[in-house]
N, C-alpha and C positions, 0 to 999 in steps of 0.2 A: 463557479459553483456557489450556490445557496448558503449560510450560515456562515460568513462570514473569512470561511478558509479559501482561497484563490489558489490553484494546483499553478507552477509555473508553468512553463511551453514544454519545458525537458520532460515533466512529468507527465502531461498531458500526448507526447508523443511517445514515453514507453507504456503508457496505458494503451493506445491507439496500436502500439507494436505487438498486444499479446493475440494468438492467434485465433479466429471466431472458433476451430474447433476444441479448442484446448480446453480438458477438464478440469484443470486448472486456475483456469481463468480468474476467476473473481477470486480467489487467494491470492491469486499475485496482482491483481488487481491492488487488491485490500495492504499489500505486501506493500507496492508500491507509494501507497497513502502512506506505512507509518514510514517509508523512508523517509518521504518528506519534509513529514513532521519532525520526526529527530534530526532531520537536516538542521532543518527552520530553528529548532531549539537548541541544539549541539554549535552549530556554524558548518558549513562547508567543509572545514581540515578533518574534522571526524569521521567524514563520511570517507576517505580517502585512506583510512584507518582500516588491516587487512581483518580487525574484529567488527569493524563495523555489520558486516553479512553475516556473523554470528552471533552479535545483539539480537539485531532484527529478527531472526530465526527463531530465538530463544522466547522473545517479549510473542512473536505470532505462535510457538505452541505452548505459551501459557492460556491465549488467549483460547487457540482449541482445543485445551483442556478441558474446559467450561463449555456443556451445550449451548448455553443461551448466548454466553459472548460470543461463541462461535457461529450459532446462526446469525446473529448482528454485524460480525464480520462480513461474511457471506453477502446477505444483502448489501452493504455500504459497498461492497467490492461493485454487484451488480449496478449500482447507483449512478460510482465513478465510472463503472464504465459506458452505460449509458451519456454520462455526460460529456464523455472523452469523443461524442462522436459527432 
């Protein structure tokens, strides 16, 4: 991926794993990205942490709280997943 971020294999296959019908999609697309990231920033033992899924939750409906961040979301979601294929 573009910009400097490189998604790992694991990421790039639970992006690959979200369903084409799923209305959902590109939030958990978008979902999947900030794991990553706070992976990548955190280390690995945090994510294995049972608040870990409750950060995440929390930081994405701050995020679409806000219209614009949320459409921004949105789109990055449909980005990665374009690139996940």
């Amino acid at each position: 991926m573009g910009g400097g971020l490189e998604l790992e294999p694991k990421w790039i296959q639970r992006l690959q794993g979200i369903a084409a019908d799923d209305p959902e999609r590109k939030r958990k697309a978008f979902r999947i990205f900030l794991e990553s990231v706070l992976e990548r920033e955190l280390g690995s033992a945090f994510q294995s942490d049972i608040q870990f899924g409750q950060v995440i939750e929390q930081v994405l409906q701050q995020i679409e709280s806000d219209p614009e961040l949320n459409q921004n979301s949105l789109q990055a979601g449909e980005i990665l997943l374009r690139q996940a294929t």
